[in-house]
PyMOL CGO cylinders between C-alpha atoms (Angstrom):
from pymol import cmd
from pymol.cgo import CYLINDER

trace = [
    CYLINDER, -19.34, 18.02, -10.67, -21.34, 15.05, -10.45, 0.3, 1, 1, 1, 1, 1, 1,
    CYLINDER, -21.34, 15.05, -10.45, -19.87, 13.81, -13.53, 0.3, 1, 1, 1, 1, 1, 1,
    CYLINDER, -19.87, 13.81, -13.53, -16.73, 14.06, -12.43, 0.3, 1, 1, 1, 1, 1, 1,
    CYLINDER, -16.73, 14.06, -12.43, -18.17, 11.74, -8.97, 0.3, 1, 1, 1, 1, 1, 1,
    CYLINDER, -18.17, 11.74, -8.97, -19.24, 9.39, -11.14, 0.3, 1, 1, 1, 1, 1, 1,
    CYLINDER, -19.24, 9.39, -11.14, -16.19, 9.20, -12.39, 0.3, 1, 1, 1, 1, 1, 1,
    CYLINDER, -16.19, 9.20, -12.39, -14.50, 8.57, -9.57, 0.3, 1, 1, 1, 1, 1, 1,
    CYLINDER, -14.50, 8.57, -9.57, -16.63, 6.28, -8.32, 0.3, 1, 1, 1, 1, 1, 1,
    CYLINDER, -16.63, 6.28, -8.32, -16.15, 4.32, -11.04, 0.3, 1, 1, 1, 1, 1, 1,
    CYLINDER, -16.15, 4.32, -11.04, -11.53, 4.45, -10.60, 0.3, 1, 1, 1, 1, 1, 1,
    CYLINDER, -11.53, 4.45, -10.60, -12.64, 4.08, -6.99, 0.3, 1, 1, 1, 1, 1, 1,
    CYLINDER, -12.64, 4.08, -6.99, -14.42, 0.67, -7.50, 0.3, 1, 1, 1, 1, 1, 1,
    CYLINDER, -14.42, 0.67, -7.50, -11.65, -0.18, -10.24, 0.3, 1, 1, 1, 1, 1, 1,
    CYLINDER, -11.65, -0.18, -10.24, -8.70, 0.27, -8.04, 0.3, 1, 1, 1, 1, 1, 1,
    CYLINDER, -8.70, 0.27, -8.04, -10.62, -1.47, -5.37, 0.3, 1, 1, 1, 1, 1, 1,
    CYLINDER, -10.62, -1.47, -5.37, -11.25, -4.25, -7.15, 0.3, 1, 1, 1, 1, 1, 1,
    CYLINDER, -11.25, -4.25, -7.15, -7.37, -3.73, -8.94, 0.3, 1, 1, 1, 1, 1, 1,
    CYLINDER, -7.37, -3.73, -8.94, -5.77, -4.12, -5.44, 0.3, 1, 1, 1, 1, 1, 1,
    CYLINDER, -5.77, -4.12, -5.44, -8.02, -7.04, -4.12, 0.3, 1, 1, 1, 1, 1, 1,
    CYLINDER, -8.02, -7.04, -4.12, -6.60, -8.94, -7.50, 0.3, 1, 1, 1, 1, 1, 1,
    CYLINDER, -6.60, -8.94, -7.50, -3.59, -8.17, -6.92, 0.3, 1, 1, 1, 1, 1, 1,
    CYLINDER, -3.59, -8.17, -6.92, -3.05, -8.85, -3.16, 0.3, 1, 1, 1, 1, 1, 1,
    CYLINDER, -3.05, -8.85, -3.16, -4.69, -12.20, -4.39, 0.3, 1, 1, 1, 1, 1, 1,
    CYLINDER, -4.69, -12.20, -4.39, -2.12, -12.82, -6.63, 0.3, 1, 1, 1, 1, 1, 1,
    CYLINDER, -2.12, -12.82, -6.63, 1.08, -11.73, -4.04, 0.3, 1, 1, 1, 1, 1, 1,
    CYLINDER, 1.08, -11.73, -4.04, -1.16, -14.04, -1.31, 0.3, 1, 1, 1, 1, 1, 1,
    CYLINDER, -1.16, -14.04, -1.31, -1.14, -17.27, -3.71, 0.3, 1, 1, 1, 1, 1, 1,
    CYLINDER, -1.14, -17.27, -3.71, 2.38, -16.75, -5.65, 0.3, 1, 1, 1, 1, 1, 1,
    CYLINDER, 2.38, -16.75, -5.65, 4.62, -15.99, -2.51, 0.3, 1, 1, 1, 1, 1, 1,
    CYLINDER, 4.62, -15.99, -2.51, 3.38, -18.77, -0.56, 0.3, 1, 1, 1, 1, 1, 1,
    CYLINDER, 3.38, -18.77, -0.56, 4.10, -21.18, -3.43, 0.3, 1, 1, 1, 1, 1, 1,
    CYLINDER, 4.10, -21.18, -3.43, 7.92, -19.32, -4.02, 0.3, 1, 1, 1, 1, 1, 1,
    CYLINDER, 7.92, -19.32, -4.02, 8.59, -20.36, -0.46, 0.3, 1, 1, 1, 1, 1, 1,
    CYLINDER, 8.59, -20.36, -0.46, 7.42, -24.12, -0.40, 0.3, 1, 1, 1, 1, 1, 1,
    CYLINDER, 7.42, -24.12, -0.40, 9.21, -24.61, -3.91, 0.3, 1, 1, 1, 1, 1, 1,
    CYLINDER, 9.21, -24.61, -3.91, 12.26, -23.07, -2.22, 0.3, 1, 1, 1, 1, 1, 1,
    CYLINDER, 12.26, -23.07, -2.22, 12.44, -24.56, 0.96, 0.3, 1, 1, 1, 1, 1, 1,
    CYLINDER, 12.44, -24.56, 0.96, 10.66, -28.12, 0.64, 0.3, 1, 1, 1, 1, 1, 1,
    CYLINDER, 10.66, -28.12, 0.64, 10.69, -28.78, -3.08, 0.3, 1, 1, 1, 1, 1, 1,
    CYLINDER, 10.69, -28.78, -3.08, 13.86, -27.53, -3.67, 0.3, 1, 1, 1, 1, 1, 1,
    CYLINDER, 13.86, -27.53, -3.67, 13.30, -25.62, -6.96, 0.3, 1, 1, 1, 1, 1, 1,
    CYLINDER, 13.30, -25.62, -6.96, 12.20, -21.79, -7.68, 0.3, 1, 1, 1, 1, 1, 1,
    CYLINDER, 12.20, -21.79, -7.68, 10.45, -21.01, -10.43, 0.3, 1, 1, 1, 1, 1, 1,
    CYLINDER, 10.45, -21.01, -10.43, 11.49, -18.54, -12.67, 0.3, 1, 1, 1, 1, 1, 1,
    CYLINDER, 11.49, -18.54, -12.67, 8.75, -16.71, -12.84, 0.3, 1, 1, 1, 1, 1, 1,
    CYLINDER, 8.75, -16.71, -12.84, 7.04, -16.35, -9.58, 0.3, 1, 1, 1, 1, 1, 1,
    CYLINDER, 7.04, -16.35, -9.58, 9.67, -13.64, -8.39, 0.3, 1, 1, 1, 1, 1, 1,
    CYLINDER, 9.67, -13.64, -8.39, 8.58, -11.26, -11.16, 0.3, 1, 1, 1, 1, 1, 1,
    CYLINDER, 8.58, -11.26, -11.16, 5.18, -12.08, -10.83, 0.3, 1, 1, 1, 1, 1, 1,
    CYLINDER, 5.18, -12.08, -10.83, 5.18, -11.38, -6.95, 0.3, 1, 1, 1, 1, 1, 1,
    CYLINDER, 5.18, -11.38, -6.95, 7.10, -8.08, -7.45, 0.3, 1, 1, 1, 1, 1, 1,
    CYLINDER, 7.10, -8.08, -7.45, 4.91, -6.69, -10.33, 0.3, 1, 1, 1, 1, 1, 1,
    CYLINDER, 4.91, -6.69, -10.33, 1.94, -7.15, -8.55, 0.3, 1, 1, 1, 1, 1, 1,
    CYLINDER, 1.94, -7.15, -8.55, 2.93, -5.41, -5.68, 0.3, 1, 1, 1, 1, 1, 1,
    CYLINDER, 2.93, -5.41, -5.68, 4.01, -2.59, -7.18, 0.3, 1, 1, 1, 1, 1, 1,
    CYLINDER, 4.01, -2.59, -7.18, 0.20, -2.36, -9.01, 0.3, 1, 1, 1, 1, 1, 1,
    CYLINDER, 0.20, -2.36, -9.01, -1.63, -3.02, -5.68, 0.3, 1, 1, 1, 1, 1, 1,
    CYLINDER, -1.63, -3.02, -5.68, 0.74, -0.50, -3.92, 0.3, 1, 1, 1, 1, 1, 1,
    CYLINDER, 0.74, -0.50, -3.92, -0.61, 2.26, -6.69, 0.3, 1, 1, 1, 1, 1, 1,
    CYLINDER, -0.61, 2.26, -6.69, -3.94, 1.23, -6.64, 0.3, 1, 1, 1, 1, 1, 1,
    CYLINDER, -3.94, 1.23, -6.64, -4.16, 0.95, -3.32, 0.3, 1, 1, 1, 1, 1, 1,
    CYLINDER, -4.16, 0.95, -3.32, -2.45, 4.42, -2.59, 0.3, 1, 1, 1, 1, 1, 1,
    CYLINDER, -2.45, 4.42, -2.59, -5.13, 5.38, -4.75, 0.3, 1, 1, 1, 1, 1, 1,
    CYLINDER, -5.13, 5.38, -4.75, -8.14, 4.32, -2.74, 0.3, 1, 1, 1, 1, 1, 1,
    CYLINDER, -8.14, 4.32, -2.74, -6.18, 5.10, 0.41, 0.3, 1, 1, 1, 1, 1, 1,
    CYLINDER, -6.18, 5.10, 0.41, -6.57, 8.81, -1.07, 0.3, 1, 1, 1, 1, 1, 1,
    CYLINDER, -6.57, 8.81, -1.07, -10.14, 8.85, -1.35, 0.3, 1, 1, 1, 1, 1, 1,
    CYLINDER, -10.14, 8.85, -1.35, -10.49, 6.79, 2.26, 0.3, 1, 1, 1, 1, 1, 1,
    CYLINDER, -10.49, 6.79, 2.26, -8.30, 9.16, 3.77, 0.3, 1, 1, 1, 1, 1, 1,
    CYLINDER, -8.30, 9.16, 3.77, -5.56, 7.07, 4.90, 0.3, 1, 1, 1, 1, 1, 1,
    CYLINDER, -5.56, 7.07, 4.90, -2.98, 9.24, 3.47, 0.3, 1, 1, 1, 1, 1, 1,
    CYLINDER, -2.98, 9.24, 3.47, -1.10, 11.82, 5.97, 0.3, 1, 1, 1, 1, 1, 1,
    CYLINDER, -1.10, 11.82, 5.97, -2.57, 15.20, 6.26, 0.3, 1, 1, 1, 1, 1, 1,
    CYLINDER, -2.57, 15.20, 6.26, -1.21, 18.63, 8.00, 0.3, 1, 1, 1, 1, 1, 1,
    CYLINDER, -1.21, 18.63, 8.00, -4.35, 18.64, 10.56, 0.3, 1, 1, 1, 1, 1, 1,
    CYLINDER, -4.35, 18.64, 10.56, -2.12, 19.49, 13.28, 0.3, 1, 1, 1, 1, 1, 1,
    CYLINDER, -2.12, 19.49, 13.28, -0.87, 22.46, 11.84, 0.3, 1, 1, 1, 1, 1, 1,
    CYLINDER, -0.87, 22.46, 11.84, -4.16, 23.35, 10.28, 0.3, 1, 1, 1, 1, 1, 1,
    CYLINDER, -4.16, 23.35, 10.28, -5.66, 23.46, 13.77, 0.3, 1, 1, 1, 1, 1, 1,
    CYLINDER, -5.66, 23.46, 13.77, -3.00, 25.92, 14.86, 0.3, 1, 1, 1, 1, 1, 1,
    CYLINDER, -3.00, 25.92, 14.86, -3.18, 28.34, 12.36, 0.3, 1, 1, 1, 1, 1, 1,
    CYLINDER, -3.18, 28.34, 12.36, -6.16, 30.92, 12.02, 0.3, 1, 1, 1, 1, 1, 1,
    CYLINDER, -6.16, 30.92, 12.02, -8.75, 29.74, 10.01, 0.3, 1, 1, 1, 1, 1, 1,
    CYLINDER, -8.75, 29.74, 10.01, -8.07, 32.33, 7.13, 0.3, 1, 1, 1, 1, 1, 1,
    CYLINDER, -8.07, 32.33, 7.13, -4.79, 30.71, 7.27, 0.3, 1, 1, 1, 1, 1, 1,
    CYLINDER, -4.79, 30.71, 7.27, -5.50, 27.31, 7.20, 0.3, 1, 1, 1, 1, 1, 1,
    CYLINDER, -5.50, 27.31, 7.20, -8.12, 28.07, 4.17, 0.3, 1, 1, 1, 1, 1, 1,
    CYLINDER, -8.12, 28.07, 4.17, -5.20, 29.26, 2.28, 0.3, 1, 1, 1, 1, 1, 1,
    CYLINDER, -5.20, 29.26, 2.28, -2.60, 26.33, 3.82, 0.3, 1, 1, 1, 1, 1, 1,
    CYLINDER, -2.60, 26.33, 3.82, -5.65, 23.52, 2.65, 0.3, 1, 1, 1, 1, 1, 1,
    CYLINDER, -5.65, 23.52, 2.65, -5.94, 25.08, -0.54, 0.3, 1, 1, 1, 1, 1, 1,
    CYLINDER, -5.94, 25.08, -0.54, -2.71, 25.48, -1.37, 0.3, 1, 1, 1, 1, 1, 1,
    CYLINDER, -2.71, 25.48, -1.37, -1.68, 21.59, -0.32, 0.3, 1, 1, 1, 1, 1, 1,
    CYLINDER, -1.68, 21.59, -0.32, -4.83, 20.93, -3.16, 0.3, 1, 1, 1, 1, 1, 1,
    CYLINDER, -4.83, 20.93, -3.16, -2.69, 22.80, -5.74, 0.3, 1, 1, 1, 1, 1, 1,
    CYLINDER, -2.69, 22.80, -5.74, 0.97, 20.73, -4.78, 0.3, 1, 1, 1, 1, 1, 1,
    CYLINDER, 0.97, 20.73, -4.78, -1.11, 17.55, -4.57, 0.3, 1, 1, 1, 1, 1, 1,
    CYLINDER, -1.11, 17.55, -4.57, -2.18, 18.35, -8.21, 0.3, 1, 1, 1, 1, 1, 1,
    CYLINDER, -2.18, 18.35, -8.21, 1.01, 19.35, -9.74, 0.3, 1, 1, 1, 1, 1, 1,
    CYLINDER, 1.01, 19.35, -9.74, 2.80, 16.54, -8.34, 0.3, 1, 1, 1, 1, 1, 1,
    CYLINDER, 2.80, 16.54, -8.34, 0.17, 13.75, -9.66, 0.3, 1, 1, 1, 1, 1, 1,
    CYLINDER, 0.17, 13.75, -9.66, -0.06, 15.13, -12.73, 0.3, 1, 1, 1, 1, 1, 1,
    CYLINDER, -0.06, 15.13, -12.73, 4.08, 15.35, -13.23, 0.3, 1, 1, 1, 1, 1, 1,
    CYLINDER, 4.08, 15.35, -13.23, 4.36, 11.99, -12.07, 0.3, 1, 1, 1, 1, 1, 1,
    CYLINDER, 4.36, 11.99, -12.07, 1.41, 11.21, -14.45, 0.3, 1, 1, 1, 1, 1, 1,
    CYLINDER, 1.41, 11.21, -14.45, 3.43, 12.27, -17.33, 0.3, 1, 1, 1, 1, 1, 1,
    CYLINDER, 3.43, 12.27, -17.33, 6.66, 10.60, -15.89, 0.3, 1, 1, 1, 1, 1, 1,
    CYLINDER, 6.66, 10.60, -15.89, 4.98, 7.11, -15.62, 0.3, 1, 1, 1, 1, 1, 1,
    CYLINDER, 4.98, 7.11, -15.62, 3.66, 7.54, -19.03, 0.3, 1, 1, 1, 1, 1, 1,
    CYLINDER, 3.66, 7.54, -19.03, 6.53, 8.33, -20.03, 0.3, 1, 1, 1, 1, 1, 1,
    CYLINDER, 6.53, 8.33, -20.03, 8.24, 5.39, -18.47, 0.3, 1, 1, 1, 1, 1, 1,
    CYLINDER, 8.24, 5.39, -18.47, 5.38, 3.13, -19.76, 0.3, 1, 1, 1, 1, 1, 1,
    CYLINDER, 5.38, 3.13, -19.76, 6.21, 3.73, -23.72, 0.3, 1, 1, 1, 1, 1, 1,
    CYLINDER, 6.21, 3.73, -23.72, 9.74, 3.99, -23.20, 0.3, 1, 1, 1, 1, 1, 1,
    CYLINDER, 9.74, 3.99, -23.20, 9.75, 0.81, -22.18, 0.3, 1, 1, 1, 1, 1, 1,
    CYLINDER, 9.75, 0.81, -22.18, 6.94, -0.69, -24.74, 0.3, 1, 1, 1, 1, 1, 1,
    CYLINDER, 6.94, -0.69, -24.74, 10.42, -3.09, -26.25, 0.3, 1, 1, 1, 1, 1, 1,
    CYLINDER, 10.42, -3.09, -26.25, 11.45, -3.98, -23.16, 0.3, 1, 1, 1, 1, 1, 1,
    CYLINDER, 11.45, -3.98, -23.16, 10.78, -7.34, -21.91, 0.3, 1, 1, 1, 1, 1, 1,
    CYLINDER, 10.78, -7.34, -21.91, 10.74, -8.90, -18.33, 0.3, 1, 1, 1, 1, 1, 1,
    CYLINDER, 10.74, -8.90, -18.33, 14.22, -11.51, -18.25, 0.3, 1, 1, 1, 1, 1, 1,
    CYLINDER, 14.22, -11.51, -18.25, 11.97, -14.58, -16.66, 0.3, 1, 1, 1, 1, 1, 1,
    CYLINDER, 11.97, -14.58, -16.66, 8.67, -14.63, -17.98, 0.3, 1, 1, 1, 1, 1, 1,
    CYLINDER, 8.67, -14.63, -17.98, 9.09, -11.94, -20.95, 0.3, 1, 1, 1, 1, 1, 1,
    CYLINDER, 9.09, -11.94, -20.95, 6.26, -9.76, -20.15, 0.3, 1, 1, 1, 1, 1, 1,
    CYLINDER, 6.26, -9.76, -20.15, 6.61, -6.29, -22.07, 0.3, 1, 1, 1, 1, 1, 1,
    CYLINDER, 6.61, -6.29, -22.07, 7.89, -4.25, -19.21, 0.3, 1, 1, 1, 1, 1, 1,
    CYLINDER, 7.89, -4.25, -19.21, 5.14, -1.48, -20.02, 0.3, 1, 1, 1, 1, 1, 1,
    CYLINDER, 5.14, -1.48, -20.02, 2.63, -3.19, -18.34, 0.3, 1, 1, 1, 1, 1, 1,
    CYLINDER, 2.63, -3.19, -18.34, 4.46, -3.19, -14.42, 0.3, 1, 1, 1, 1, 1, 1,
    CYLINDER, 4.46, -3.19, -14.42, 5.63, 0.07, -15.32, 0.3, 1, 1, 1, 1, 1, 1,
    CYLINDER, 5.63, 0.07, -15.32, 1.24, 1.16, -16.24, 0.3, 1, 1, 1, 1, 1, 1,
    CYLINDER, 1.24, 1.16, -16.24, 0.76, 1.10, -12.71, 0.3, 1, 1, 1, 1, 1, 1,
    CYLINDER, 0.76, 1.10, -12.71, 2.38, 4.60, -12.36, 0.3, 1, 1, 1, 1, 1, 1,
    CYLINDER, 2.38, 4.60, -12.36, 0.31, 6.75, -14.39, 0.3, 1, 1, 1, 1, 1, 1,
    CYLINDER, 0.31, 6.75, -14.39, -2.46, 4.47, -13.73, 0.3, 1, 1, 1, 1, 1, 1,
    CYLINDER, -2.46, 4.47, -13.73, -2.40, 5.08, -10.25, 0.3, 1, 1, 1, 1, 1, 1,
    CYLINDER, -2.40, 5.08, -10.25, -1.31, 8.90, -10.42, 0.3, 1, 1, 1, 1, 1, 1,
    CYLINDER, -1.31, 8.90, -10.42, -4.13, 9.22, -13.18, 0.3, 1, 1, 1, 1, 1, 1,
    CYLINDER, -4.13, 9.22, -13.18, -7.04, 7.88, -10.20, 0.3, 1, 1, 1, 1, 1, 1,
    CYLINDER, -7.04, 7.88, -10.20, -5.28, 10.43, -6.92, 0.3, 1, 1, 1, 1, 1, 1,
    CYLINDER, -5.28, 10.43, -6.92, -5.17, 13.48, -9.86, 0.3, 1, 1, 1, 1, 1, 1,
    CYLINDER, -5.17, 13.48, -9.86, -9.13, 13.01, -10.29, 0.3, 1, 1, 1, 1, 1, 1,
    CYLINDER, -9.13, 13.01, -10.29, -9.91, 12.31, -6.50, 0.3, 1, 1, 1, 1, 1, 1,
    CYLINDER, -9.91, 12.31, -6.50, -7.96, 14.92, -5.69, 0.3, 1, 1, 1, 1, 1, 1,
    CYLINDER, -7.96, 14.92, -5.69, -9.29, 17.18, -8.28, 0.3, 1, 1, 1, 1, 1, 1,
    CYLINDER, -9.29, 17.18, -8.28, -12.64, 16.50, -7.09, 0.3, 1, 1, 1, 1, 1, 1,
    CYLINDER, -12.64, 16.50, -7.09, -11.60, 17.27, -2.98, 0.3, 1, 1, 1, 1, 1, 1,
    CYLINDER, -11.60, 17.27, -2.98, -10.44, 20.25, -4.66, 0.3, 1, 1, 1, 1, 1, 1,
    CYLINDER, -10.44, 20.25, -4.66, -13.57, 21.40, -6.25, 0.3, 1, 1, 1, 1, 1, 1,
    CYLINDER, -13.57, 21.40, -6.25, -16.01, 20.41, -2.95, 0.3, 1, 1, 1, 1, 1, 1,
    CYLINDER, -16.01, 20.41, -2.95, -13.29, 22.77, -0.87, 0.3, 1, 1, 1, 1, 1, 1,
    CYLINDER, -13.29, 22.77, -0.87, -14.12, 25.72, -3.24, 0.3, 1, 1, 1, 1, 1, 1,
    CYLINDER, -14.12, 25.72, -3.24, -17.94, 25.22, -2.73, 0.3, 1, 1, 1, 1, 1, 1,
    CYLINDER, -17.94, 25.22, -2.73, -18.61, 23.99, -5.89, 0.3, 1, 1, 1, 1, 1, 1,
    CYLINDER, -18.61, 23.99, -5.89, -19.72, 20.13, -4.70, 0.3, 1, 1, 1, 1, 1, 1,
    CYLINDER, -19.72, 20.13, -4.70, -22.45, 19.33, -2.50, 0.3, 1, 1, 1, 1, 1, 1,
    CYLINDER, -22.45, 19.33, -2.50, -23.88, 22.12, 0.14, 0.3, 1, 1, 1, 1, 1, 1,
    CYLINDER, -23.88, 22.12, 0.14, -22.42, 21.62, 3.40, 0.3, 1, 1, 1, 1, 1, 1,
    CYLINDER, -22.42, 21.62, 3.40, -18.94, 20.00, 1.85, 0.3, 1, 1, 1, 1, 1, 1,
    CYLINDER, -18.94, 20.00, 1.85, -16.80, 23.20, 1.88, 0.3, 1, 1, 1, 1, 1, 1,
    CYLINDER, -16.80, 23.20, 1.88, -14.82, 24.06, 4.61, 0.3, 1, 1, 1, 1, 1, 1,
]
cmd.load_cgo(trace, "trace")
């Protein structure tokens, strides 16, 4: 177990740090898409692309840490409403669908990332693997976090973490 929190300390403080970059990037490129538009005149070809692929990487890496913060929407009301044997079962079952889904959409965006390993980007010809990486990148980090949650809820992290 404390392996596996190491772990995910370490995609924690990756994605993090992914997302900050990335935001960076949107926060400097759209700015300058806009003055070359509207007072220069002139776009640059590659600025839209370079906007939109970031955002989609600080959008998974940021839905990532988001997980682990626990900004993401959670069934508390009904949880609260249900017996506690009940809402046990409810919690541990949401673990399971939580799992299945990031690990199918894991093996989706992997799939997506080597199918398109000859594609290329039309403006700056990127290969298009590396926007579509942010997938199972970002499915890869919530399958872990969640794997751990998973794991404290069935009393096997620290004492005092189960509920």
């Amino acid at each position: 177990m404390r392996a596996l929190q190491r772990f995910n300390k370490i995609l924690v403080t990756v994605g993090s740090l992914g997302t900050i970059l990335f935001m960076v990037v949107i926060a400097t490129v759209v700015p300058y898409e806009v003055i070359g538009r509207y007072v220069f005149e002139r776009m640059s070809m590659w600025s839209g692309e370079v906007s939109t692929y970031s955002l989609v990487w600080a959008s998974m890496l940021g839905g990532a840490v988001g997980l682990k913060k626990g900004y993401m929407i959670s069934m508390d009301a009904v949880l609260e409403s249900v017996p506690k044997n009940v809402a046990k079962i409810l919690k541990f079952l949401s673990y399971i669908c939580a799992l299945i889904f990031f690990g199918a959409m894991f093996g989706y965006g992997l799939f997506q990332t080597l199918y398109n390993a000859k594609q290329t980007s039309p403006a700056i010809g990127l290969v298009m693997s590396y926007p579509y990486a942010a997938l199972p990148t970002g499915f890869f980090i919530m399958f872990f976090l969640t794997m751990e949650e998973l794991l404290i809820f069935l009393g096997f992290g620290p004492k005092g973490a189960a509920q």
